[in-house]
C-alpha positions as CSV (number, residue, x, y, z in Angstrom):
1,X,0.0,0.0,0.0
2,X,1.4,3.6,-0.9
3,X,0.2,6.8,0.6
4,X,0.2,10.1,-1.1
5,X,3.0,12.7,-0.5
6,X,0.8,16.0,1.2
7,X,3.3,18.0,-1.0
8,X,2.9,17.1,-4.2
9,X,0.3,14.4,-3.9
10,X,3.1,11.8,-5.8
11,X,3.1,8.5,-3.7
12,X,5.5,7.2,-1.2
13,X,6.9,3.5,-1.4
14,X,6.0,1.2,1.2
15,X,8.6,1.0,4.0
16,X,9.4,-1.9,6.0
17,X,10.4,-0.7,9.7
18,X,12.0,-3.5,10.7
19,X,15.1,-3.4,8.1
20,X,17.8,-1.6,9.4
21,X,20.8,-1.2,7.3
22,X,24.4,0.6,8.1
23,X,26.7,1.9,5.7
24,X,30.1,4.3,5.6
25,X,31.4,2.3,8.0
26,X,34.9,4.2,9.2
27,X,36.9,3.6,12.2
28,X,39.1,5.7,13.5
29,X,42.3,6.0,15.4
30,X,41.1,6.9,19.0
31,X,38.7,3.8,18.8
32,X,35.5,5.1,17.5
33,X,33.3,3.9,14.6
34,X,31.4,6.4,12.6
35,X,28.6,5.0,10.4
36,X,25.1,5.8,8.7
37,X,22.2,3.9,10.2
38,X,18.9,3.8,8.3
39,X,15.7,2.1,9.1
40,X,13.4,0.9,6.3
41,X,14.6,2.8,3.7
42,X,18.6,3.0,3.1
43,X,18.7,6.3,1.2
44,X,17.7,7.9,4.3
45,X,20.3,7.6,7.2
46,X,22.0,9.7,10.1
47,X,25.4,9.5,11.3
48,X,25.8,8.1,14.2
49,X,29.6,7.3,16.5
50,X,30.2,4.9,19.1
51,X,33.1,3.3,20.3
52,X,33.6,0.0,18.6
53,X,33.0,-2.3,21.1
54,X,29.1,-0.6,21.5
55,X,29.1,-0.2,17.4
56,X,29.6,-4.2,17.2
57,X,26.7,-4.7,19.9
58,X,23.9,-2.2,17.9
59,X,24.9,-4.0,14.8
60,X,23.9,-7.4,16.4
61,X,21.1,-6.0,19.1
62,X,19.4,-4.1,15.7
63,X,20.2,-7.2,13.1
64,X,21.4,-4.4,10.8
65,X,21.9,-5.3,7.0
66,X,25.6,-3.6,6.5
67,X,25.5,-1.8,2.8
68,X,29.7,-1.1,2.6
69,X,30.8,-5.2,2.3
């Protein structure tokens, strides 16, 4: 099922809240991870930096699909 856009009345794709992807994974020197996270549609993200160790754990606790392999 699509719904209309309430701008210009053009209809949205169906989204499917439960993927959850990560891309742009980088890690850097002083142990962090900085990453785009993305839930149901991958073309729409935020940045988001943890420390590796806590990166590893969202990956598994969110079942991500990782985009950058």
């Amino acid at each position: 099922m699509t719904s209309p856009c309430a701008t210009t009345g053009d209809a949205l794709p169906d989204v499917d809240v439960t993927r959850k992807f990560v891309s742009r994974v980088e890690r850097h020197d002083d142990g962090l991870v900085s990453f785009e996270f993305a839930i149901g549609w991958p073309e729409l993200s935020v940045d988001l930096l943890l420390p590796e160790p806590a990166f590893m754990a969202f990956c598994d606790r969110h079942q991500v699909t990782r985009l950058d392999n």
